[in-house]
Steps between C-alpha positions, in 0.01 A plus 500: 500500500713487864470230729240502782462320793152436648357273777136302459296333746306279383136424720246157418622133435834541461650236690533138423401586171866518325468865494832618614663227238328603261534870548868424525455335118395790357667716679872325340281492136447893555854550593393632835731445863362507841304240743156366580422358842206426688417726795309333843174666414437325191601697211797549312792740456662583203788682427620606132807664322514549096399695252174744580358309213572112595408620886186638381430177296578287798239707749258417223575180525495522872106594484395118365767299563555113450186330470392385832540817683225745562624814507334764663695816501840607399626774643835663348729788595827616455828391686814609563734367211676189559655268259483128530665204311240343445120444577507262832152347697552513872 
């Protein structure tokens, strides 16, 4: 399998609940590049770069979460390909 690039965003409590650190920890366990940050309405962007298989284990991932968010949708698409270092929280 290639390498994909998709972007998530991420809707519920997903703020102040370590969910961009801990997205960013599984992300570097998966092998997967790219970002999270928080956006101004609440939820959370995510950007990823691997493997179609580690990116599609991530999204999963993406869907629950670390334990004290509430997540309430996940919504992923493809993204133009870009290729980061390393998986960053912004």
């Amino acid at each position: 399998m290639g390498q994909v690039c998709r972007k998530a965003l991420v809707s519920g409590k997903v703020q102040g609940v370590w969910y961009r650190a801990s997205t960013k920890r599984r992300a570097q366990e998966l092998g997967v590049t790219g970002w999270a940050r928080n956006l101004d309405d609440g939820n959370v962007e995510v950007m990823m770069y691997g493997s179609a298989a580690s990116v599609l284990q991530l999204e999963q991932w993406l869907k629950q979460g670390p334990p004290l968010a509430r997540v309430h949708q996940v919504d992923c698409a493809d993204a133009p390909s870009q290729a980061w270092d390393q998986f960053t929280t912004g």
